[in-house]
C-alpha positions as a LaTeX table, in Angstrom:
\begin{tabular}{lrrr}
\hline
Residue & $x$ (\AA) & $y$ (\AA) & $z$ (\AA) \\
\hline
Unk1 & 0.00 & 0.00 & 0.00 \\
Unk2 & 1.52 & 3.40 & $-0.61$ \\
Unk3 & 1.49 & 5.64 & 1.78 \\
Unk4 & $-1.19$ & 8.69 & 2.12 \\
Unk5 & $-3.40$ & 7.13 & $-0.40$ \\
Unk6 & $-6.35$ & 6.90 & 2.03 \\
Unk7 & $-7.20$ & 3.36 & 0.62 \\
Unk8 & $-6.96$ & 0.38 & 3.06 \\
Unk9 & $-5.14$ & $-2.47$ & 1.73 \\
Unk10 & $-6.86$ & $-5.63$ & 0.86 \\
Unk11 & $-6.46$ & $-8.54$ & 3.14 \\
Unk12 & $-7.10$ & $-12.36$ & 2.54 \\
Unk13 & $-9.29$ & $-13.34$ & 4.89 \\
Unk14 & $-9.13$ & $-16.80$ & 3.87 \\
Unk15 & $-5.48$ & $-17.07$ & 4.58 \\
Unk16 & $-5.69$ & $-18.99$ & 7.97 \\
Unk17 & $-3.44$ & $-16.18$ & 9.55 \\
Unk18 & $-5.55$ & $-16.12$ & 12.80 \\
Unk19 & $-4.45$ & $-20.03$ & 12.44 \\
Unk20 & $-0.52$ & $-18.73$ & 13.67 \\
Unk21 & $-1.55$ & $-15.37$ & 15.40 \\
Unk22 & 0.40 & $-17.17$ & 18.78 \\
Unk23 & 3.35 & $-18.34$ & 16.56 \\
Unk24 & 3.71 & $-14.49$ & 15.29 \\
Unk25 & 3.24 & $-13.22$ & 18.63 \\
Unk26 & 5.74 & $-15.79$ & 20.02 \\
Unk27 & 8.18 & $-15.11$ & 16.63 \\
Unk28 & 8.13 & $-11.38$ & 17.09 \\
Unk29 & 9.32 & $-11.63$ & 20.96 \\
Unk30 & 12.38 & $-13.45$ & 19.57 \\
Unk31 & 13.17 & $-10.59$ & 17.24 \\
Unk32 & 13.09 & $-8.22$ & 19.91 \\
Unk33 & 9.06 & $-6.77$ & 19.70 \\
Unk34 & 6.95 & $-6.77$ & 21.89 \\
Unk35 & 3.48 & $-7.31$ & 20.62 \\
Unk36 & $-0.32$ & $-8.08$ & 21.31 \\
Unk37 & $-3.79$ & $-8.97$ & 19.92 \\
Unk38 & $-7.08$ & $-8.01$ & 21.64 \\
Unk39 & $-10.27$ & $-7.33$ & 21.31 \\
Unk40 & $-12.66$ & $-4.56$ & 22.43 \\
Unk41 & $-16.09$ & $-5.80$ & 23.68 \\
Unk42 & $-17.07$ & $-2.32$ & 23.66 \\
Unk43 & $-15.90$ & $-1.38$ & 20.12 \\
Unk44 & $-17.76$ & $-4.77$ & 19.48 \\
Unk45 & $-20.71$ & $-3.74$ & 20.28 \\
Unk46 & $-20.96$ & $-0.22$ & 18.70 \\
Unk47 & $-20.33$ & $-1.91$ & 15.57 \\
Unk48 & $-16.55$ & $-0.78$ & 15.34 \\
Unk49 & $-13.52$ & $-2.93$ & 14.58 \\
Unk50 & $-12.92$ & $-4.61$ & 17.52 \\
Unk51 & $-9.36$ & $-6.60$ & 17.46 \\
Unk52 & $-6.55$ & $-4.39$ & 17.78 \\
Unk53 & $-2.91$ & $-5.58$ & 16.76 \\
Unk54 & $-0.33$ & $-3.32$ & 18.73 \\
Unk55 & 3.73 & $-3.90$ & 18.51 \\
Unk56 & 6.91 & $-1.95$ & 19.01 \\
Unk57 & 10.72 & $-2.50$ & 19.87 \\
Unk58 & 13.51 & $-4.01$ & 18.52 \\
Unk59 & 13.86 & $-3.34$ & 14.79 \\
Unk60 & 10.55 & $-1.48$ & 14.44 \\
Unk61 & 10.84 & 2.20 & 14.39 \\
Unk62 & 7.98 & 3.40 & 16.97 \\
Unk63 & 4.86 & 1.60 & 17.17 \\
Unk64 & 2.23 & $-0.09$ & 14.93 \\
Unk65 & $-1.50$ & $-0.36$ & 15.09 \\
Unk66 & $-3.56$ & $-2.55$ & 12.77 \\
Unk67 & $-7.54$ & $-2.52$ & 13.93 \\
Unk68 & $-10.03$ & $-4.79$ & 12.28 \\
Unk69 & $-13.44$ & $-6.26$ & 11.92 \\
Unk70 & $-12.40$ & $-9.78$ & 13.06 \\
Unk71 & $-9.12$ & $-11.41$ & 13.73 \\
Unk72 & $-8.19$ & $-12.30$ & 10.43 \\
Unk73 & $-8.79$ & $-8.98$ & 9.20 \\
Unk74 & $-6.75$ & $-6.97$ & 11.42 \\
Unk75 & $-3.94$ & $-9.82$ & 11.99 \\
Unk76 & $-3.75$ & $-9.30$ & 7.68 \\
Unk77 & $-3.17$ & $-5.78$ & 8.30 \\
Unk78 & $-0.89$ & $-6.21$ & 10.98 \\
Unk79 & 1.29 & $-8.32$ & 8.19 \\
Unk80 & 1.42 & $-6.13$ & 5.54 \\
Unk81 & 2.54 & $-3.10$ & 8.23 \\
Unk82 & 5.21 & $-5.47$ & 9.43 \\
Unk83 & 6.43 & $-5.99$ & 6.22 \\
Unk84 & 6.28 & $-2.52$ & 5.34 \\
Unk85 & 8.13 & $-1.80$ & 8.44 \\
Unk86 & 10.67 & $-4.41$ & 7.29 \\
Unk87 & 10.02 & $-7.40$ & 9.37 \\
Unk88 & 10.09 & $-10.54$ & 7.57 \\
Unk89 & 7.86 & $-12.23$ & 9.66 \\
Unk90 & 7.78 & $-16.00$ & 8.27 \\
Unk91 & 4.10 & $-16.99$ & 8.06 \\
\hline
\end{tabular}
């Protein structure tokens, strides 16, 4: 995605990646990040994305954020920001 477009990426939501959300969690602590996955029961609710992606350390420079709909969704967006970022995260 380039940057300042405005446009949100699209994201394969049949890709499985909320399959090996723990292994990218557990694979970004050995790179250095420190990183989560939750999800807002009030956002829920309201009809807002919900599941929030959140990482920073090691090689990143500053934080990320990736929200979305459901965990697929924003776990997709967390990827492609990693790998924007630089982080050749293996799944």
């Amino acid at each position: 995605m380039a940057k300042g477009t405005g446009r949100r990426p699209k994201v394969d939501l049949d890709s499985g990646v909320e399959d090996v959300a723990l292994s990218i969690l557990e694979w970004l602590g050995e790179q250095g990040v420190g990183a989560m996955i939750r999800v807002d029961a009030e956002r829920m609710r309201d009809g807002q994305p919900a599941w929030t992606f959140a990482a920073s350390g090691g090689p990143l420079d500053g934080g990320m954020r990736a929200d979305g709909a459901s965990v697929a969704e924003c776990m997709g967006m967390a990827l492609l920001r990693l790998r924007e970022a630089g982080l050749a995260v293996p799944f």
